[in-house]
C-alpha positions in Angstrom: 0.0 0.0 0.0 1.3 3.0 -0.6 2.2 5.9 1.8 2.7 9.4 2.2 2.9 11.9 5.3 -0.7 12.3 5.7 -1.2 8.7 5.9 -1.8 5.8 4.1 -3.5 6.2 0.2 -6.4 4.1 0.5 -7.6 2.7 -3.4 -11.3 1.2 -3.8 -12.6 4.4 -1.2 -15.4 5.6 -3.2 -18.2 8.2 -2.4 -22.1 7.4 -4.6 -23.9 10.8 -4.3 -26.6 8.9 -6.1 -27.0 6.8 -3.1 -29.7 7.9 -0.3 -27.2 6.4 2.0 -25.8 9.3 4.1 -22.3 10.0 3.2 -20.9 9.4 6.5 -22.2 5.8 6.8 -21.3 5.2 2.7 -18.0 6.7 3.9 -18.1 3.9 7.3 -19.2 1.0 5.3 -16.1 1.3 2.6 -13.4 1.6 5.3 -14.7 -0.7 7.7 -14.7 -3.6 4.9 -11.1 -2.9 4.4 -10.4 -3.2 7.7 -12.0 -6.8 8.5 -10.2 -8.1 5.1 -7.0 -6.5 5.9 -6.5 -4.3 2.8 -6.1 -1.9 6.0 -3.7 -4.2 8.0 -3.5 -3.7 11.9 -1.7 -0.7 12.7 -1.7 1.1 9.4 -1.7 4.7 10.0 -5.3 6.4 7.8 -5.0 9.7 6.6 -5.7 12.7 8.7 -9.4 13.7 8.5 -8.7 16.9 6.7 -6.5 14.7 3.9 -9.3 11.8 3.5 -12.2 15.0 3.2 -9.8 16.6 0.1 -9.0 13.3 -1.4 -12.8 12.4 -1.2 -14.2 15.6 -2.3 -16.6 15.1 0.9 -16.5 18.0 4.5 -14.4 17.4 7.4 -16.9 17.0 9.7 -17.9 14.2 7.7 -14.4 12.5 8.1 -14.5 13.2 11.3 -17.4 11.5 12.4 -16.6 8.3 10.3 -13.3 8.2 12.2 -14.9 8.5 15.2 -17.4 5.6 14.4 -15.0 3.6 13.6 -13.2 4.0 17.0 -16.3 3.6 19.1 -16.6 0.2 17.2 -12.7 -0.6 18.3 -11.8 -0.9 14.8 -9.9 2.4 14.8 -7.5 4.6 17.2 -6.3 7.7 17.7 -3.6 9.1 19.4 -2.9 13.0 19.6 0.0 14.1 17.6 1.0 10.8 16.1 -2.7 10.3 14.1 -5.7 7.7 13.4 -4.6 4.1 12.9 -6.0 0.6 12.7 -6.3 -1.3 15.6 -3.7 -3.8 16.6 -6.5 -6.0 18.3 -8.4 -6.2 15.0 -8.3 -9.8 13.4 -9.4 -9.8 9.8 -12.2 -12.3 8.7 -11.2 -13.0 5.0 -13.8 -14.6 2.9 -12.8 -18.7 3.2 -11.2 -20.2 0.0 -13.2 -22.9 -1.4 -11.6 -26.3 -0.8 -12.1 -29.9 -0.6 -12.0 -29.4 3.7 -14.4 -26.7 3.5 -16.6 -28.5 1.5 -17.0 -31.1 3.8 -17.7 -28.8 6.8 -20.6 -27.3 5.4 -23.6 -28.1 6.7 -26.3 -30.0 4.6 -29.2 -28.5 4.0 -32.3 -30.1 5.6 -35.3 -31.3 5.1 -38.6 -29.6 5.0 -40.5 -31.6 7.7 -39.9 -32.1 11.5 -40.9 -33.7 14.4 -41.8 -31.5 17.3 -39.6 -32.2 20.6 -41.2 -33.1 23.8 -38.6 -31.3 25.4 -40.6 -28.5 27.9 -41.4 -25.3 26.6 -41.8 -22.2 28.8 -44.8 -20.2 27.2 -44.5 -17.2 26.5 -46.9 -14.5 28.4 -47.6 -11.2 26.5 -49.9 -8.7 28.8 -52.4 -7.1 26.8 -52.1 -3.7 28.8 -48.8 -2.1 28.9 -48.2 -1.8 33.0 -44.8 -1.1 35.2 -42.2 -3.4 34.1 -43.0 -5.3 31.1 -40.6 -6.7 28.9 -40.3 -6.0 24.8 -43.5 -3.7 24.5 -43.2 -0.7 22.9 -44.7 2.7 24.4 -48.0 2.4 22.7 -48.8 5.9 24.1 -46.4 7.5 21.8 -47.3 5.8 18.6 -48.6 8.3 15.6 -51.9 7.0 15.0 -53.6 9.3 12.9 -50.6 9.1 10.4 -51.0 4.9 10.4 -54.8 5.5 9.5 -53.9 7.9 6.9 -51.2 5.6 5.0 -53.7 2.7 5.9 -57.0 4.2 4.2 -54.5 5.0 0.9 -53.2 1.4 0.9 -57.2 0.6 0.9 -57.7 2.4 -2.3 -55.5 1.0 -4.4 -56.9 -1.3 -7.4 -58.5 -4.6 -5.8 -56.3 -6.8 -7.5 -53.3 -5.1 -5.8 -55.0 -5.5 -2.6 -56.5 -9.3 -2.9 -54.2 -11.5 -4.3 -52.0 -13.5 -3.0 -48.5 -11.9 -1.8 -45.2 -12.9 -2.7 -44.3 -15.8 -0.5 -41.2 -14.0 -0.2 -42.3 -10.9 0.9 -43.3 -7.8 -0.5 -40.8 -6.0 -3.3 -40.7 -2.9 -2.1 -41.0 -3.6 2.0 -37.9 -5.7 0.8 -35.8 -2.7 -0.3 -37.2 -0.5 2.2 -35.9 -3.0 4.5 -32.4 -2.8 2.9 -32.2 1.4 2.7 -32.9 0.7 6.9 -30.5 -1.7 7.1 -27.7 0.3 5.6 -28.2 3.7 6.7 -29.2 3.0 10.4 -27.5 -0.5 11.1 -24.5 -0.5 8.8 -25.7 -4.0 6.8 -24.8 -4.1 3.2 -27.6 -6.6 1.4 -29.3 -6.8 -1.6 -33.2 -6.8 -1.6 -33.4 -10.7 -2.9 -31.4 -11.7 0.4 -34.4 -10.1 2.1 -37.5 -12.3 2.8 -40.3 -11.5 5.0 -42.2 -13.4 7.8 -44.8 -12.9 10.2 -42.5 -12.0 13.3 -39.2 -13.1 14.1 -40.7 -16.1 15.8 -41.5 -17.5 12.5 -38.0 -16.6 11.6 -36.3 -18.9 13.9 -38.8 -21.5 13.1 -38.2 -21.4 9.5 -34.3 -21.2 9.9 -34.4 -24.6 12.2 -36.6 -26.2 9.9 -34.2 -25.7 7.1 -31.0 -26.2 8.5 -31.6 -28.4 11.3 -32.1 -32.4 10.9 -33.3 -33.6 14.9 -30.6 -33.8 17.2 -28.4 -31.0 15.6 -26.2 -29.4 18.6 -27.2 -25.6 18.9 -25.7 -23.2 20.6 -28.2 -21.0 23.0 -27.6 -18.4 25.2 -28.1 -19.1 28.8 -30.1 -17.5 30.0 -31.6 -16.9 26.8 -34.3 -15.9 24.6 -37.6 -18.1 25.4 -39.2 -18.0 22.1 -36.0 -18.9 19.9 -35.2 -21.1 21.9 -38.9 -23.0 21.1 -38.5 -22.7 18.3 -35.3 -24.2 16.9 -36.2 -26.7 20.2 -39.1 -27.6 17.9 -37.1 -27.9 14.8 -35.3 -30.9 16.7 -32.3 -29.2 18.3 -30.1 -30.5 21.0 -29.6 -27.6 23.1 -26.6 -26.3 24.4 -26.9 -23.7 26.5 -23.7 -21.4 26.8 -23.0 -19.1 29.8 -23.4 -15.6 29.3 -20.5 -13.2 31.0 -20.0 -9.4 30.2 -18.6 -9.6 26.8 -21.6 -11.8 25.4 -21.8 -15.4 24.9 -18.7 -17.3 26.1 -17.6 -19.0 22.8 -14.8 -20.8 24.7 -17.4 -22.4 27.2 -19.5 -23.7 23.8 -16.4 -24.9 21.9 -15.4 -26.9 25.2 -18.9 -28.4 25.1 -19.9 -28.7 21.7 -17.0 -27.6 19.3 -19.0 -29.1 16.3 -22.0 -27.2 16.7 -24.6 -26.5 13.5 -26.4 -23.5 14.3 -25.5 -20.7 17.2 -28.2 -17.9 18.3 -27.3 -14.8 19.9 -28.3 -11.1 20.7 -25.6 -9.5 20.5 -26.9 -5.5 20.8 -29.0 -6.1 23.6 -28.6 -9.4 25.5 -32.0 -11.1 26.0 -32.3 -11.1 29.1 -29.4 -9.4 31.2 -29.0 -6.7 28.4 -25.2 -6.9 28.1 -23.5 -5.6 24.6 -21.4 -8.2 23.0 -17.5 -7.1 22.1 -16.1 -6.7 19.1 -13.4 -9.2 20.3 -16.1 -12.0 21.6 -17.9 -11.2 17.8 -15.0 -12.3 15.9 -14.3 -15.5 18.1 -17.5 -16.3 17.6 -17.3 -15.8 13.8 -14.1 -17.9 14.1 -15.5 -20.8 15.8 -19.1 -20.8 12.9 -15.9 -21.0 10.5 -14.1 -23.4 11.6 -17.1 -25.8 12.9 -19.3 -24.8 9.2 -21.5 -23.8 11.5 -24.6 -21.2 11.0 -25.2 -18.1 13.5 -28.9 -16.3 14.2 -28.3 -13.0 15.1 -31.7 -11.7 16.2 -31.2 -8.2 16.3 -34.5 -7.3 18.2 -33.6 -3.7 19.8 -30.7 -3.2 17.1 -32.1 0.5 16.6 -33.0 1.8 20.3 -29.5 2.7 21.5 -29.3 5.2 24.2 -25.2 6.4 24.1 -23.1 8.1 21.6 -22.9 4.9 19.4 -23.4 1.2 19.6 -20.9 -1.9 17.9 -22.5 -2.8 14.8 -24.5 -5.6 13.8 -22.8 -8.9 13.4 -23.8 -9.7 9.9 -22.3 -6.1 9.0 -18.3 -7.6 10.0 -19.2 -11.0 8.7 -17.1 -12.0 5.6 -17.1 -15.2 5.8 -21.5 -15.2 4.9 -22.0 -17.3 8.0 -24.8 -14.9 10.0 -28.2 -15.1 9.2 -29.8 -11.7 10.4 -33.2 -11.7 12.0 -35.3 -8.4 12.6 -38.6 -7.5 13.7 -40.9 -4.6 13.5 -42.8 -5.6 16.4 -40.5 -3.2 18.8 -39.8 -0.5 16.6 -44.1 -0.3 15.9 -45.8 -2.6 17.6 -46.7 -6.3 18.3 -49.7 -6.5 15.9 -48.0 -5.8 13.3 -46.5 -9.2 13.5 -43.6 -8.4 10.5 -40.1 -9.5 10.9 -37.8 -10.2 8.1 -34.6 -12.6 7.5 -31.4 -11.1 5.7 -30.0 -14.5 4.3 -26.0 -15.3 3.0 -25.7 -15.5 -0.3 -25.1 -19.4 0.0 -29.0 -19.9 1.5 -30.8 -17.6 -0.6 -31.9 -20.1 -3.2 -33.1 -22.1 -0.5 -35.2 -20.3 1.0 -36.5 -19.4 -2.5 -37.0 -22.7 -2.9 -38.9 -23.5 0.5 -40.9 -20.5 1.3 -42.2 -20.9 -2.5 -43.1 -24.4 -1.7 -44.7 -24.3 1.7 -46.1 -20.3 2.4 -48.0 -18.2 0.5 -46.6 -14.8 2.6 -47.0 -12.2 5.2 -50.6 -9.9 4.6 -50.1 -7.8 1.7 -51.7 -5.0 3.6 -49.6 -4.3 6.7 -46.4 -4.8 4.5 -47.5 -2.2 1.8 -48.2 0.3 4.7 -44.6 0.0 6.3 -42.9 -0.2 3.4 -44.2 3.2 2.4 -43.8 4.3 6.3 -40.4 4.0 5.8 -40.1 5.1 2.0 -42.0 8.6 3.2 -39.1 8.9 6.3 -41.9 8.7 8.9 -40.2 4.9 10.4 -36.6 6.8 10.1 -38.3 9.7 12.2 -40.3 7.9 14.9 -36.8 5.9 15.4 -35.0 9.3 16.6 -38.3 9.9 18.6 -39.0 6.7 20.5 -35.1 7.2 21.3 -35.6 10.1 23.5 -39.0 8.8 24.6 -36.8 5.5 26.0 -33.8 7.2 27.5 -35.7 9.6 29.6 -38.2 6.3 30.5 -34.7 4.6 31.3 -33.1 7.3 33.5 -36.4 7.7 35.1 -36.2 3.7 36.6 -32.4 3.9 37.3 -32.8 7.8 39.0 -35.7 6.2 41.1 -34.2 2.3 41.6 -31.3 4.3 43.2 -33.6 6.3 45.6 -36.0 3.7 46.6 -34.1 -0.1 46.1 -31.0 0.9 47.4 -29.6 -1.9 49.5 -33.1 -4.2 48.4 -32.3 -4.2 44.4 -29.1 -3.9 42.1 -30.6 -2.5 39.2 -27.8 -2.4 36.6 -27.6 0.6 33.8 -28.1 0.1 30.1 -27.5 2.2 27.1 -29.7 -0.2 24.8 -32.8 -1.5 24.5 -36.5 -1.9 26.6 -35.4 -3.3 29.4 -32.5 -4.1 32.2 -32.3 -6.6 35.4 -32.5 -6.3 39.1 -30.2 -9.0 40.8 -30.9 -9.8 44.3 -28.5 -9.5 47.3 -27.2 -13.0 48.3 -29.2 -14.4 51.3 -32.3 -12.1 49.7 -35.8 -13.0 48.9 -36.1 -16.1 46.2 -36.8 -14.4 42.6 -39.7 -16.7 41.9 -41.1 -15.0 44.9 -40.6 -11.6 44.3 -42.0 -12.2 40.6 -45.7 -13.5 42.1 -45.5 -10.6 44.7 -44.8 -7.9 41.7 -47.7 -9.6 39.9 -50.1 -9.3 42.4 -48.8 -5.6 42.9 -50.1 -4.8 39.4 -46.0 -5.0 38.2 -44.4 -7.4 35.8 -40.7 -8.6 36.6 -39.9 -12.2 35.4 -37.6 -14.0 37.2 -34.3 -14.3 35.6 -33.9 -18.4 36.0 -37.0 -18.6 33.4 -34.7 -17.9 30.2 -32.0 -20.8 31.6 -31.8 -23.9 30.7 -29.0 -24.3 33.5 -28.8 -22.8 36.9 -27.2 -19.1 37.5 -24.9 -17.5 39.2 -27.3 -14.5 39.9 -30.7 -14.1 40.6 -33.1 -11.2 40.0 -35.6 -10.2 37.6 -36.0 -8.3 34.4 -37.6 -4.7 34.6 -39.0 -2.7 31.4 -38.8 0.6 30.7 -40.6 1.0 27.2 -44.5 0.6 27.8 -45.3 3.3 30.3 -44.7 6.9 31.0 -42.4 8.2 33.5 -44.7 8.9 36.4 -45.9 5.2 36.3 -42.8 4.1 36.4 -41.6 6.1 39.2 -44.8 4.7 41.0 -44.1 1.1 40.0 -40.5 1.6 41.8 -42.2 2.5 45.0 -44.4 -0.8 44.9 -41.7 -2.5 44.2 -39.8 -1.5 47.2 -43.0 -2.6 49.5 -42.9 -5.7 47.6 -39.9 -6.5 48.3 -39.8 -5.4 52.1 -42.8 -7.6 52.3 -41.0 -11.0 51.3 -38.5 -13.4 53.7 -35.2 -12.7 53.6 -35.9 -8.8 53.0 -32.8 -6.1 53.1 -34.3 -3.0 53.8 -32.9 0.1 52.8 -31.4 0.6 56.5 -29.9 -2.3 56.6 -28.2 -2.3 53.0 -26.2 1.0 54.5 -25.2 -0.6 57.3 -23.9 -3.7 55.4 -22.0 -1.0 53.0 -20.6 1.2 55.8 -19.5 -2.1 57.5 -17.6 -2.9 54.1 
């Protein structure tokens, strides 16, 4: 590569003003890819900002904010006076040669049909009245009604035959590239709108995923604790579960390779661990990528709160640093609209897009023409890109009111830990506290929802508490849900009250 003072020249940088993909995430995109396939090598100095904005004919600020991206996502640092360089803890993912090896890693495609296990399955309870608490509702309060009806009685006039045939079992052309403009301006995923296909909710994602890549018995990967309605569903598809501990960073890929190195499919939520919220790392990422490699193994990514990030930035996606096409990426409009909607979509690698061509084709006959029309053109007007930005601010100050008033009123009782993403966080019990199961039933007879953290494990954990939402009501419920909660829990055996939590601190 060549070099000069300002930095390394970087070839293949290239800037589509004909795109509606801001510059700055164009810009992202470009130098991110030749990062993760080492055209940028670890530690190659980049051009100062002001030299990349002349040599790309683009503004500084625009450079700027790139760079800074970048570093947020740990692919990039800078050091004052010496200049912006790639980091030394990056480890490129180049796209695997084909070979005989290979080959035989790859998983086979499966059949169509499968027997249900008779393994247990939790079921999964969704309130029909938003209250203190609840988990992965959206504030319904805050939705823009009158503009739904309005897109919703233009839909209704189109021509009848537009409105009463059958859909594409794929999905809807245009909600299919109105998915992809999303994708790549607000999550940083390149795809094309064929990889796209369409399905009522994520839950009939997963199903459809285990269905075709599972044959019964399969090892899978599953986060623990983990997602309860996945989980049923590749469980249903014939999986033999493995669940996988959970620690800071994300899942612990090490504690999965020890158990089942020659795993076929892995599921994970990496923005927004479901359920104690934590933010996988960029390094956990690639060692996860690393071990789907080298095992020819598939990985879910259900990327259910991808776009409701409360800080300066959030790691991207992990089908945007995947090289290798191993991540299948699952997303939902359910949180960012609401439940009814029941729309989720599947971006496919280009090695399984002609299968699930092939299967949806044979076996549905798609997702209701109507509500896709009407958020594909809630999206192609700006309004979806809009309420995003809006439902942002309405969740942050919904977050800081629990946290502001968790450390008030369940000091000592509660350890309610912060978040910068998604709907909801955890309360973890002192040790020797009230039994979660039993501070669950008390909430629920207080009028509150918290679930009890050991309902998403399939194993035993090393902490107990429960989960508490944020999204679904306003900010004086919520404060008054707090309070119950605090009499709740001062009501149960083994109660710390908020006297004797000081104490215990002072006598630390």
């Amino acid at each position: 590569m060549s070099k000069y003072v300002g930095g390394a020249l970087i070839p293949g940088l290239r800037i589509d003003r004909g795109d509606r993909t801001p510059i700055t995430m164009q810009l992202v995109v470009a130098l991110r890819e030749q990062i993760l396939t080492a055209r940028l090598p670890a530690g190659a100095r980049l051009p100062a900002s002001r030299t990349l904005a002349h040599d790309l004919g683009v503004s500084r600020t625009t450079a700027v904010n790139a760079y800074e991206q970048l570093g947020a996502e740990g692919l990039l640092v800078s050091t004052v006076g010496a200049g912006t360089f790639v980091s030394a803890e990056v480890r490129p993912q180049p796209a695997p040669r084909p070979n005989a090896a290979a080959a035989d890693r790859t998983p086979r495609l499966a059949r169509l049909s499968r027997e249900v296990s008779d393994q247990y399955f939790p079921r999964l309870e969704h309130p029909e009245v938003p209250r203190p608490f609840v988990t992965g509702m959206p504030a319904f309060d805050a939705f823009p009604m009158a503009l739904w009806a309005r897109l919703s009685g233009q839909y209704w006039r189109s021509p009848r035959a537009q409105v009463m045939s059958y859909p594409d079992p794929a999905g809807l052309p245009a909600l299919r590239a109105a998915v992809c403009q999303h994708l790549r301006a607000n999550r940083g995923v390149q795809c094309h709108p064929d990889e796209v296909f369409i399905c009522n909710g994520a839950q009939e994602a997963f199903t459809r995923i285990g269905h075709m890549l599972l044959d019964p018995g399969d090892p899978v990967w599953l986060e623990n604790p983990g997602a309860i309605g996945a989980r049923n569903s590749l469980l249903s598809c014939g999986a033999a579960p493995v669940p996988v501990p959970v620690d800071a960073q994300g899942l612990e890929v090490a504690a999965g390779l020890a158990e089942a190195p020659e795993f076929r499919l892995a599921f994970v939520t990496p923005a927004h661990q479901h359920p104690l919220g934590v933010t996988m790392s960029l390094d956990r990422r690639f060692e996860l990528l690393a071990a789907a490699e080298a095992a020819g193994a598939w990985i879910i990514e259900d990327d259910y709160v991808g776009e409701f990030h409360y800080g300066r930035s959030t790691p991207p996606p992990l089908k945007s640093i995947d090289s290798g096409g191993r991540v299948i990426y699952v997303g939902t409009f359910s949180k960012a609209l609401f439940p009814a909607v029941r729309l989720g979509y599947i971006v496919a690698p280009p090695a399984l897009v002609p299968m699930f061509d092939r299967t949806l084709g044979a076996v549905a006959h798609g997702v209701s023409h109507a509500m896709q029309a009407i958020v594909a053109r809630f999206i192609e007007d700006g309004h979806f890109a809009a309420h995003i930005r809006r439902m942002r601010e309405i969740y942050a100050q919904r977050r800081d009111t629990l946290l502001s008033e968790a450390a008030q009123h369940l000091a000592g009782r509660m350890d309610v830990r912060p978040t910068d993403t998604g709907f909801h966080t955890i309360g973890t019990l002192p040790v020797g506290g009230p039994d979660e199961t039993a501070v669950s039933r008390a909430a629920a007879t207080a009028g509150l929802a918290a679930t009890p953290l050991g309902r998403f494990a399939l194993r035993p954990l090393p902490v107990r508490g429960v989960t508490l939402g944020f999204s679904a009501v306003p900010p004086p419920q919520i404060a008054r849900g707090v309070r119950t909660l605090a009499t709740v829990l001062d009501g149960l055996p083994g109660a710390v009250r908020r006297g004797e939590g000081e104490l215990s601190r002072r006598a630390r």
